[in-house]
VEXTOR-35165 format. One line per field, with one value per residue (C-alpha): residue number from 1; residue in one letter; y, z, x. Coordinates in nm, 4 decimals. Layout:
% residues N
resi: c(NUM/...)
resn: c(A/...)
yy: c(Y/...)
zz: c(Z/...)
xx: c(X/...)
***
This chain:
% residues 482
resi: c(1/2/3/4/5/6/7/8/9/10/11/12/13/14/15/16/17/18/19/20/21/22/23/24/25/26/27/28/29/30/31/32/33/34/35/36/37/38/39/40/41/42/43/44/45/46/47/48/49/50/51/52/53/54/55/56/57/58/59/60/61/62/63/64/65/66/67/68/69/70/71/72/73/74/75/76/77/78/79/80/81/82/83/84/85/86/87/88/89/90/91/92/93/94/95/96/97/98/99/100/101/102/103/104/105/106/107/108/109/110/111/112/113/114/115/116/117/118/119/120/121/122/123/124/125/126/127/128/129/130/131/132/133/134/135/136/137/138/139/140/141/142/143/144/145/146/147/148/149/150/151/152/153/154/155/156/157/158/159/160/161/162/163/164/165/166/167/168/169/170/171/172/173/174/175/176/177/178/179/180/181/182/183/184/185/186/187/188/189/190/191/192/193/194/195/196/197/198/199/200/201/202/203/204/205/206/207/208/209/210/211/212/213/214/215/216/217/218/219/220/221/222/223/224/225/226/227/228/229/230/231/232/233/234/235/236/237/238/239/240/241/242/243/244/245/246/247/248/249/250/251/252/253/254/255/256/257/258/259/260/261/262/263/264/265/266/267/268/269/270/271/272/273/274/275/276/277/278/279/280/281/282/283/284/285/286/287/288/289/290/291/292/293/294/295/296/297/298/299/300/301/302/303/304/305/306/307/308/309/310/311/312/313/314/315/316/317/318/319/320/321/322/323/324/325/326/327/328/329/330/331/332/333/334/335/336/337/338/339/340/341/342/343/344/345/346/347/348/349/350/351/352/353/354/355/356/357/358/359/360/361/362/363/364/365/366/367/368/369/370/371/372/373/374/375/376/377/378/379/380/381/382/383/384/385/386/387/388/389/390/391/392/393/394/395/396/397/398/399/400/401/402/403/404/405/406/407/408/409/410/411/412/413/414/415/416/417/418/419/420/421/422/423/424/425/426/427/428/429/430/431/432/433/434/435/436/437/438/439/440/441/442/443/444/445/446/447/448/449/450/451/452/453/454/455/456/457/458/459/460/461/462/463/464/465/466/467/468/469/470/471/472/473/474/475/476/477/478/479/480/481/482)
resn: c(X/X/X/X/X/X/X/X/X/X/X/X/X/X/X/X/X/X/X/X/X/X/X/X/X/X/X/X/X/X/X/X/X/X/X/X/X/X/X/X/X/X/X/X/X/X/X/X/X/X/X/X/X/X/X/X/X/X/X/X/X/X/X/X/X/X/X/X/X/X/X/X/X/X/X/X/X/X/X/X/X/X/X/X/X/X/X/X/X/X/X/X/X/X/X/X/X/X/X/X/X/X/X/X/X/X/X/X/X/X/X/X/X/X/X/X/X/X/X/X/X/X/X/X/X/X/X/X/X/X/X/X/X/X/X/X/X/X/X/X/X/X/X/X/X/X/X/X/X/X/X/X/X/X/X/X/X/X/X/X/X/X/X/X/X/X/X/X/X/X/X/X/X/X/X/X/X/X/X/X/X/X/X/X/X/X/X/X/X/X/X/X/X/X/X/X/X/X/X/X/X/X/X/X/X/X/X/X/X/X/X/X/X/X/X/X/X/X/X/X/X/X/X/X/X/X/X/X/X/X/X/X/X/X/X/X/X/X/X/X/X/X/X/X/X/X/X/X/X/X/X/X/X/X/X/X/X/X/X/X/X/X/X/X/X/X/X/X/X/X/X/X/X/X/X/X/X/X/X/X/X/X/X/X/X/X/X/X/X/X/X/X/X/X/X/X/X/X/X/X/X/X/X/X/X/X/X/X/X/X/X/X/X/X/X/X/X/X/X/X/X/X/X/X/X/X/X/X/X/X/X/X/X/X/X/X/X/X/X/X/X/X/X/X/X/X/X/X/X/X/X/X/X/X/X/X/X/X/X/X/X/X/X/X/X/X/X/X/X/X/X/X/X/X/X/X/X/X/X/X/X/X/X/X/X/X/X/X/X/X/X/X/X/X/X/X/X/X/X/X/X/X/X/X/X/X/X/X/X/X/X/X/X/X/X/X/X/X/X/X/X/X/X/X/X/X/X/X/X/X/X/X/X/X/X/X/X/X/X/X/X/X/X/X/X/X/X/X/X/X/X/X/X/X/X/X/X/X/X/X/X/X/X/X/X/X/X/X/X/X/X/X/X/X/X/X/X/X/X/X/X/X)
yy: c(0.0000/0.3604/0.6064/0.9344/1.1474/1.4337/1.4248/1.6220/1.6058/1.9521/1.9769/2.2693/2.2990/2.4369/2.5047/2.3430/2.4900/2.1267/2.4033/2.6409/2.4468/2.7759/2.7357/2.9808/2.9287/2.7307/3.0155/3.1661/3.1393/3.0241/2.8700/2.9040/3.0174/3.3801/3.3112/3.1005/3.0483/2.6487/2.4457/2.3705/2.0542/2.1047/1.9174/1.8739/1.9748/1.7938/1.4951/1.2746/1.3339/1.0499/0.8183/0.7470/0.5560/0.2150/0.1325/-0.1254/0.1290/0.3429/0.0768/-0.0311/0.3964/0.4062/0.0729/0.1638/0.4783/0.3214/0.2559/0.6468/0.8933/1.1443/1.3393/1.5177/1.1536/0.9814/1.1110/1.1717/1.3059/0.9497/0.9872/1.3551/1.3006/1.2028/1.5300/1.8370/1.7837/2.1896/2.2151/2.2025/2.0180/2.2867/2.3538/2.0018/2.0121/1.6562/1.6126/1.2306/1.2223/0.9392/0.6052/0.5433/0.1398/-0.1092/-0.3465/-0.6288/-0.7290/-0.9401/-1.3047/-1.2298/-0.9178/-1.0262/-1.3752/-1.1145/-0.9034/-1.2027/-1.0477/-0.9972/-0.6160/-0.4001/-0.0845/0.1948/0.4118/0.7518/0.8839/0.7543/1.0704/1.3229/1.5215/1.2561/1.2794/1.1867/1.6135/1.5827/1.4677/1.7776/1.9679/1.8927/1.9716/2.2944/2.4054/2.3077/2.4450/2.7744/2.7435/2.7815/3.0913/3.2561/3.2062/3.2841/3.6197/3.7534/3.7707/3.8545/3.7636/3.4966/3.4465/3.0746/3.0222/2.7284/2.6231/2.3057/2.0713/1.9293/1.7726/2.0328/2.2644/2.0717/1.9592/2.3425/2.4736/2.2030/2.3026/2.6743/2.6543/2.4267/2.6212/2.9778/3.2727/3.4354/3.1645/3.2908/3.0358/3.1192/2.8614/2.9006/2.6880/2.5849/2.6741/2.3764/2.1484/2.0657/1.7365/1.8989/1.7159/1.8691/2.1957/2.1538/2.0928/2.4332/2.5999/2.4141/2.4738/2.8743/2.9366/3.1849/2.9689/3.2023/3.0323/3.0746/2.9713/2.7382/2.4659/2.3930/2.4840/2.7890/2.9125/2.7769/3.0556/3.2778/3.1445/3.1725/3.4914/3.6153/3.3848/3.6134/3.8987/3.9113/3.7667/3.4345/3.1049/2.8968/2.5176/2.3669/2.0962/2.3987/2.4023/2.1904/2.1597/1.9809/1.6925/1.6497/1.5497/1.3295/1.1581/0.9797/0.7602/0.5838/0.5267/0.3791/0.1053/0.0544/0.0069/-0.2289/-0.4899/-0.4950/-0.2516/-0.5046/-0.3532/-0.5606/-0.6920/-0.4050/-0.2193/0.0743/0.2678/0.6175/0.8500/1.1710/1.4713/1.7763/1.4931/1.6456/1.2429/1.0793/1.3004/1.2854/0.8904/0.8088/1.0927/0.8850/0.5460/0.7096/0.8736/0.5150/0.3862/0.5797/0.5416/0.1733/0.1500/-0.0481/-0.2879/-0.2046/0.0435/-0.0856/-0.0218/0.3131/0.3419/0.6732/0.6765/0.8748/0.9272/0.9588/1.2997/1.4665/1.2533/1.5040/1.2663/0.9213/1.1009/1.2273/0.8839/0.6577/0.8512/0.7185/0.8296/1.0109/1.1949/1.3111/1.6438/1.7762/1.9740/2.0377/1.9540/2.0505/1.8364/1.6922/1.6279/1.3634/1.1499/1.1359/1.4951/1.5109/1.3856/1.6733/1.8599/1.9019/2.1180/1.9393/2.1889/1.8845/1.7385/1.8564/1.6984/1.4073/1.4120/1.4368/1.1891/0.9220/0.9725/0.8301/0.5608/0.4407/0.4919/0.2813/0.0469/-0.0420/0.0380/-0.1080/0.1304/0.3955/0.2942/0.5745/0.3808/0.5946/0.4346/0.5427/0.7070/0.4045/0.1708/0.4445/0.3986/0.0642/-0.0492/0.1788/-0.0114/-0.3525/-0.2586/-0.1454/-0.4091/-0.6651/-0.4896/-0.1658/0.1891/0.3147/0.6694/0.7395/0.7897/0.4466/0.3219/0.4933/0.3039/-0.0402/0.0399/0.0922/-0.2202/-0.3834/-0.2278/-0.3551/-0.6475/-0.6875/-0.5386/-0.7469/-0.4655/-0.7054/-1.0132/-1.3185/-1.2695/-0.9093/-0.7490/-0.4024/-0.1261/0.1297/0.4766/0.5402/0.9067/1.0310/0.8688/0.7089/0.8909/1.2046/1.0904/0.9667/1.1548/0.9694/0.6469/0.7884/0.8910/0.4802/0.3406/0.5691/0.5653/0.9180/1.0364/1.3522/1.2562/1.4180/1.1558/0.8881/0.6939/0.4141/0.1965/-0.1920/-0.2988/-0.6281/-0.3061/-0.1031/-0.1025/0.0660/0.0434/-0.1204/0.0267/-0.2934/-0.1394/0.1656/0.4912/0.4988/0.1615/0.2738/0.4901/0.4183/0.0826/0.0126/-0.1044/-0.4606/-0.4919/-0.2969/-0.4717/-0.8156/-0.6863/-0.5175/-0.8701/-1.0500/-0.8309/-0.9136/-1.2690/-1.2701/-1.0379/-1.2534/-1.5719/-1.6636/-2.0126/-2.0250/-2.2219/-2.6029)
zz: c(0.0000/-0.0914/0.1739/-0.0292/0.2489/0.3291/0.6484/0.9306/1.1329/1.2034/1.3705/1.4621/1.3567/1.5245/1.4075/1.6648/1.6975/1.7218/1.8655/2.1317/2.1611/2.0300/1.9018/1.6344/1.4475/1.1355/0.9924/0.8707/0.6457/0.8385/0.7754/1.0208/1.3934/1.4913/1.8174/1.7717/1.3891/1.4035/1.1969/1.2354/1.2199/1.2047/1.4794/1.5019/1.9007/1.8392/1.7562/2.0381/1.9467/1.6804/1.9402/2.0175/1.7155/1.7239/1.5303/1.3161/1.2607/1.1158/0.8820/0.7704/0.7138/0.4764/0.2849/0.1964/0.0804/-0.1368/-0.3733/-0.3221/-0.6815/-0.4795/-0.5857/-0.2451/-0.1237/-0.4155/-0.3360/-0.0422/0.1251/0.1602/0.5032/0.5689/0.9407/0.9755/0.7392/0.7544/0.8989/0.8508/0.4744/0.3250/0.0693/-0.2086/-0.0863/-0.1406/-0.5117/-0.6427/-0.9683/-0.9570/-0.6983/-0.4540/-0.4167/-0.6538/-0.7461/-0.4674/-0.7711/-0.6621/-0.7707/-1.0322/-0.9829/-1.1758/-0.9797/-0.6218/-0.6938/-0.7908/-0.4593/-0.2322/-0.0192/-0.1838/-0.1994/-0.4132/-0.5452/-0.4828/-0.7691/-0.7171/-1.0410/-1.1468/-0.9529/-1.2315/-1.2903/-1.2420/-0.8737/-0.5103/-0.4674/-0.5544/-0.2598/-0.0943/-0.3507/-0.3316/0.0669/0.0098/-0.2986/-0.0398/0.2103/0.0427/-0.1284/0.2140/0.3433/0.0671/0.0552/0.4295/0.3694/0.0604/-0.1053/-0.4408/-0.4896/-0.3831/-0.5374/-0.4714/-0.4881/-0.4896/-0.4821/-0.6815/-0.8412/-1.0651/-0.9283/-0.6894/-0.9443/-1.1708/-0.9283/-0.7755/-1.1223/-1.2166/-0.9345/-0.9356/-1.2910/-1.2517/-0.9491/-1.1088/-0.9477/-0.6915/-0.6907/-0.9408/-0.9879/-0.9670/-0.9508/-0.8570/-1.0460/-0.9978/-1.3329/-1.5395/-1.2356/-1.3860/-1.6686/-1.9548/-1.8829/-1.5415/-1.7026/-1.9539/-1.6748/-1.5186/-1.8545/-1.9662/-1.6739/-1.7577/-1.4455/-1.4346/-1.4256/-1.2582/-1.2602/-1.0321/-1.0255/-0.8083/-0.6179/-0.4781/-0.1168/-0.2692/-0.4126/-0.1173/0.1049/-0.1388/-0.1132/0.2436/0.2352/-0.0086/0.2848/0.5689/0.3964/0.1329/0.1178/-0.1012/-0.0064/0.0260/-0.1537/-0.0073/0.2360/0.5590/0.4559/0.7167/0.4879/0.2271/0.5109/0.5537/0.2462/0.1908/0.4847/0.2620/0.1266/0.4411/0.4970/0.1865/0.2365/0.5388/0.3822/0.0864/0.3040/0.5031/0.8093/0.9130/0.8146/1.1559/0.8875/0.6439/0.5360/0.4011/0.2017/0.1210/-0.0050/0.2292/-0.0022/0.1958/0.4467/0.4128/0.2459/0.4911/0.7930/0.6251/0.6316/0.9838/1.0889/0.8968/1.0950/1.4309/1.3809/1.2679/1.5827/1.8108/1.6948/1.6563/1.3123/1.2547/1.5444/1.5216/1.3397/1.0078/1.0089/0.7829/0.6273/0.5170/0.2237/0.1298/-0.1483/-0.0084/-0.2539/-0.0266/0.3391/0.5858/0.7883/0.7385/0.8403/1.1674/1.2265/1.1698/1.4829/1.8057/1.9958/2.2611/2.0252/1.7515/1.5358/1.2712/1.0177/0.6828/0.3487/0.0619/-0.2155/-0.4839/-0.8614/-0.7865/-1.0416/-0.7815/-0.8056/-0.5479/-0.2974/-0.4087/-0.0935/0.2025/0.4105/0.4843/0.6419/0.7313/0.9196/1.2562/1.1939/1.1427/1.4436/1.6573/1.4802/1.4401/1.8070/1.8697/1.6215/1.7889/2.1308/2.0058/1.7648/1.9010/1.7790/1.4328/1.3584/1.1889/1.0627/0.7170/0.5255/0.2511/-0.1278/-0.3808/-0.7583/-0.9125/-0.7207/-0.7845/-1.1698/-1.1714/-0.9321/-1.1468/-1.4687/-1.2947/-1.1872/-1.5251/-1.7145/-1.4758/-1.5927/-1.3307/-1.4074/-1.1325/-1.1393/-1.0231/-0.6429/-0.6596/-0.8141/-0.4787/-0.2583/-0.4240/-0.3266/-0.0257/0.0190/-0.1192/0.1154/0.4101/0.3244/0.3021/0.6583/0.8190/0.8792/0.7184/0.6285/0.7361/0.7202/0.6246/0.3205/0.1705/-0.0174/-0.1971/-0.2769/-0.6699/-0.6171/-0.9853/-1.3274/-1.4758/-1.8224/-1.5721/-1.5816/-1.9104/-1.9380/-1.6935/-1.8438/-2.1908/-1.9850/-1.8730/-2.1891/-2.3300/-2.0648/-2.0879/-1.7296/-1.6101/-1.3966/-1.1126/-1.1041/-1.0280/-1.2365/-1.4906/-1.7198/-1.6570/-2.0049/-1.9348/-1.8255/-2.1131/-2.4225/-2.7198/-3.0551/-3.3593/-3.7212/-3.9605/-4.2850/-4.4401/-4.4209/-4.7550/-4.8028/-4.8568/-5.1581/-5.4730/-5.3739/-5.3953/-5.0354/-5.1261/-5.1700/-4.9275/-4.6324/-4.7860/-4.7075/-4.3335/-4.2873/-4.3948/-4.1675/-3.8842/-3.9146/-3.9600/-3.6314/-3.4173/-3.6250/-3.6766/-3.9035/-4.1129/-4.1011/-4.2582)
xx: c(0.0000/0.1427/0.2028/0.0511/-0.0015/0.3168/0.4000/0.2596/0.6035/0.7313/1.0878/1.2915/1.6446/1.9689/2.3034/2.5423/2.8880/3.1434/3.3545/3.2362/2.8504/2.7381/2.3506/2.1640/1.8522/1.8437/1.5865/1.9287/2.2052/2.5561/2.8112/3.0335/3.0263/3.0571/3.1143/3.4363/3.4965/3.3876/3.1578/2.8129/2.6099/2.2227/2.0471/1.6771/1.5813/1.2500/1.4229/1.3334/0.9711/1.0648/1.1005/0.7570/0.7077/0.9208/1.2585/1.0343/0.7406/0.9741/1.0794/0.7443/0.6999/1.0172/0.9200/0.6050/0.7005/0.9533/0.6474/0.5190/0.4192/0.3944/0.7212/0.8462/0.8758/1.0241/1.3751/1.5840/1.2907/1.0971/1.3604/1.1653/1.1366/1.5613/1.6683/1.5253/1.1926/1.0895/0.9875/0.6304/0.5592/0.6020/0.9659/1.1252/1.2775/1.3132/1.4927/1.5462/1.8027/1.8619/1.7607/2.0483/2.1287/2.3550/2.4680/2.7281/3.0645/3.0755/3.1816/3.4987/3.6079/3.4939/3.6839/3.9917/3.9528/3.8852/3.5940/3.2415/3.1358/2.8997/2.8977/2.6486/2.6500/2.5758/2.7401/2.3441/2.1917/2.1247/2.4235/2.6099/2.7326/2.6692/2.6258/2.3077/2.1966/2.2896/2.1713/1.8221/1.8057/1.9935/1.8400/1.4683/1.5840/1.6614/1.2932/1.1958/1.3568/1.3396/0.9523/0.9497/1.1815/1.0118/1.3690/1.4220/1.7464/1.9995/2.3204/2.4708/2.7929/3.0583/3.4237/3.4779/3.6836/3.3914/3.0365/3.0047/2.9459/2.7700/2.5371/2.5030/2.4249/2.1706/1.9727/1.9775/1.8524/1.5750/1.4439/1.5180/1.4129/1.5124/1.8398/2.1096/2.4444/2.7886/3.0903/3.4257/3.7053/4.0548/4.1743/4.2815/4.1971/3.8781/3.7675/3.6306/3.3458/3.3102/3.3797/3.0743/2.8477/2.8004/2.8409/2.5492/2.3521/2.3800/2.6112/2.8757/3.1614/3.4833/3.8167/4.1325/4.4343/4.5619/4.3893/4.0561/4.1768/4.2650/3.8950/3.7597/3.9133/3.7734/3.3927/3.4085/3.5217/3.2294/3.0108/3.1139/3.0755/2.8106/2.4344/2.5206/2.4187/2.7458/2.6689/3.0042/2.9972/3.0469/2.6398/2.5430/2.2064/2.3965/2.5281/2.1175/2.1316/2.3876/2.2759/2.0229/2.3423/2.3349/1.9515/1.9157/2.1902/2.0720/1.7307/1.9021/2.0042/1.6763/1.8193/2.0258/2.4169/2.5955/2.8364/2.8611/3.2065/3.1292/3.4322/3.4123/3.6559/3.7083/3.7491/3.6424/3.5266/3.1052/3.0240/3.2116/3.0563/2.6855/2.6818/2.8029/2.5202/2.2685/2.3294/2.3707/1.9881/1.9053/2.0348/1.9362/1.5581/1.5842/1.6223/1.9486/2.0260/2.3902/2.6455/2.8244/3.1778/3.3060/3.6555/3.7217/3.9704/4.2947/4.5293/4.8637/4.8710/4.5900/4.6014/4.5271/4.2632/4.4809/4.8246/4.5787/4.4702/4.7349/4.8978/4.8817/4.5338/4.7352/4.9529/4.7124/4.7640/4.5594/4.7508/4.6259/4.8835/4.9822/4.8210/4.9595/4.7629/4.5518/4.3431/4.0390/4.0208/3.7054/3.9526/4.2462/4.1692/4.4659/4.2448/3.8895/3.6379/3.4267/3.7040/3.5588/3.2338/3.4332/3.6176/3.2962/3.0833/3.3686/3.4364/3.0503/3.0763/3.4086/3.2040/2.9133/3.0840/3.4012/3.7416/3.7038/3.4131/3.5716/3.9291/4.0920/4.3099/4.5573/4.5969/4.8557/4.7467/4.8522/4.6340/4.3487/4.3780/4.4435/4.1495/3.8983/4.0266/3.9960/3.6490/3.5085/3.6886/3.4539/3.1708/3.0878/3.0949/3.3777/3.4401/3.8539/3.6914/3.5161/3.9080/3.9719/3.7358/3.8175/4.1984/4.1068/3.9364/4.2312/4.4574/4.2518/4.1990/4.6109/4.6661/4.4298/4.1359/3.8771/3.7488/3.5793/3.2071/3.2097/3.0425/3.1374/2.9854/3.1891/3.1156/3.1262/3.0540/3.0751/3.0026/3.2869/3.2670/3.3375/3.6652/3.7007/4.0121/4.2316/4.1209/4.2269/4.5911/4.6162/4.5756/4.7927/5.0628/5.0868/5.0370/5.2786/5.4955/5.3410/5.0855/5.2850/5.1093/5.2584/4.9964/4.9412/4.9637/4.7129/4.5073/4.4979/4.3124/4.2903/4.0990/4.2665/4.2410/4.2046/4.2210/4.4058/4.2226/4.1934/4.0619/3.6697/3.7747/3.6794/3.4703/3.0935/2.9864/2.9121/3.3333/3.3827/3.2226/3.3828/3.7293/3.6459/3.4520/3.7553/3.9875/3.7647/3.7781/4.1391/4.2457/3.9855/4.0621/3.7403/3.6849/3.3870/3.1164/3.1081)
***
């Protein structure tokens, strides 16, 4: 039976200051604390409310929505109670986001890797990335004040290294007025098909040079100082969103995820923070039984979090780095702004879970490109950041941080033909240095001209496809028929 009805749940939400405990009203745009400088999370103060209905009940609620037409439920919002519980129904913008496919390794790679995992790929949202997730909360949620405010005019703005902005600028223009989109680019930084994007959205697209850090400082700077609604991962509206990753794994394997390894790469660290929010809210209403374990994921050219947590616990120092290129380009970032919200929530899941709840393991470029070529040669549709995650599984499974009855899920954040580019780079072997970054020649591939250019000139079509058949059949050796 469908669940058509919106729901009547109203909750009231707080920025929370990880920092200084600092509290404002969510009826506003932050970003950051003016009290102290720290980041927010959003926390509902209504939230135990959700605890008179039972762990199950709320199961049976999210599983019969599953099979909902209305359209504010299809997406992330068929969780409306867990993420931003203030909108009306006319605020939530739904563009086909979410609920994006869990498909499992085929027999052929999980034999390879040893363990059997899946894949959730979000490069099937609809720009092509796990950011739109947090789009379509932000993008709601700024429906909603602006309809409550009578504005005429907000300008949203971005720093990105690709899906940010794609996913920013999709959104903006299907909503329109009063929203206006502007992104900010690390010049020459970005895929040309990340680049077209935005462009094709009708944002203004402003580059920089330099590197994503880099425009970051200046978005946060326009933040502080301008009305613009900031679409980076300090809006604590976008985590909401991308909280929805987690519930619908959860929901995948039946809301049982005790033996569940999930791998995500860190980035800016908003992903990573968004999904271990999502299965503490399930917990503590009953949903799951028990936490999954996370593994964040780093490349050793941008390992801010890993260098943080490979140190002993007593003896811990964040320090941001300088990055290095990096083919997972979401993941180029030495200066996380979400890595506070990861410290806090990680802390919980470590408290609830045990030790081996939330473990970052680092990964090299070359086992990046090489597990995103092993993946889509067995038949997936890895993006470099799901190469990323499957390295990372890799990696733990060689230092002993998993195994036995355990199951993961990786992160494919982006679509692969996002990165289409580095993939070209492999089978050519023609990687800058920088990258560090040599082709597996049983890895590459490349197409194979049978005939001479000229060979179609001056031939009717009937001669013509008797020689290409007769190249075929000699390059795959193909005997005829008796």
């Amino acid at each position: 039976m469908q669940d058509t009805s919106f729901p009547s749940y109203r909750g009231q939400m707080e920025y929370v200051c990880l920092n200084c405990g600092a509290r404002r009203s969510g009826e506003s745009l932050l970003y950051t604390c003016d009290a102290c400088g720290g980041v927010f999370l959003l926390e509902n103060t209504d939230f135990q409310q959700l605890k008179a209905t039972s762990g199950q009940e709320w199961r049976d609620i999210f599983d019969r929505r599953a099979t909902t037409a209305k359209t504010a439920l299809r997406g992330i919002f068929r969780y409306y109670e867990l993420l931003a519980p203030v909108f009306d129904e006319e605020d939530i913008v739904f563009l086909g986001e979410g609920l994006t496919p869990i498909i499992e390794a085929s027999p052929s790679l999980a034999a390879k890797i040893g363990l059997p995992f899946a894949y959730k790929n979000d490069g099937q949202n609809p720009s092509a990335s796990f950011k739109d997730r947090g789009m379509a909360c932000a993008f709601s949620f700024l429906k909603w004040l602006c309809r409550r405010n009578n504005w005429d005019e907000v300008l949203t703005v971005c720093a990105s290294t690709g899906d940010t902005s794609a996913a920013a600028a999709l959104y903006a223009s299907y909503v329109g007025a009063p929203l206006k989109s502007v992104v900010l680019l690390p010049h020459g930084k970005v895929t040309p098909q990340q680049l077209s994007q935005p462009l094709g959205s009708g944002a203004v697209v402003l580059e920089l040079p330099g590197v994503f850090d880099d425009c970051m400082k200046v978005v946060e700077i326009l933040a502080e100082q301008y009305r613009v609604a900031l679409l980076n991962s300090k809006n604590s509206w976008r985590i909401l969103g991308q909280e929805s990753y987690a519930l619908e794994v959860a929901q995948w394997y039946g809301w049982d995820v005790s033996d569940q390894c999930l791998f995500v790469p860190v980035g800016n660290a908003g992903n990573i923070t968004a999904i271990m929010a999502g299965f503490l809210k399930m917990y503590d209403l009953g949903i799951i039984k028990r936490l999954p374990r996370v593994f964040g994921v780093q490349s050793e050219h941008a390992d801010p979090v890993w260098r943080y947590y490979s140190a002993p616990k007593g003896n811990r120092h964040w320090a941001p780095v300088t990055v290095r290129p990096s083919v997972a380009q979401a993941a180029m970032i030495g200066n996380p702004v979400s890595f506070p919200r990861v410290q806090k929530l990680a802390e919980r899941f470590i408290e609830l879970g045990g030790e081996r709840a939330f473990q970052v393991v680092r990964v090299t470029e070359q086992q990046i490109m090489d597990a995103m070529i092993l993946a889509n040669r067995n038949g997936h549709i890895s993006c470099t950041q799901g190469g990323e995650c499957l390295a990372g599984l890799q990696n733990a499974l060689k230092i002993g941080l998993i195994g036995g009855n355990e199951h993961a899920v990786l992160d494919a954040t982006a679509h692969s033909l996002k990165f289409s580019g580095f993939q070209q780079m492999y089978f050519e072997n023609s990687f800058p240095p920088a990258y560090d970054v040599v082709a597996d020649a049983s890895l590459a591939n490349e197409p194979v001209l049978l005939l001479p250019p000229n060979a179609r000139e001056g031939k009717d079509i009937q001669t013509f496809a008797k020689m290409g058949a007769d190249a075929v059949a000699s390059k795959l050796g193909l005997l005829k028929k008796k």
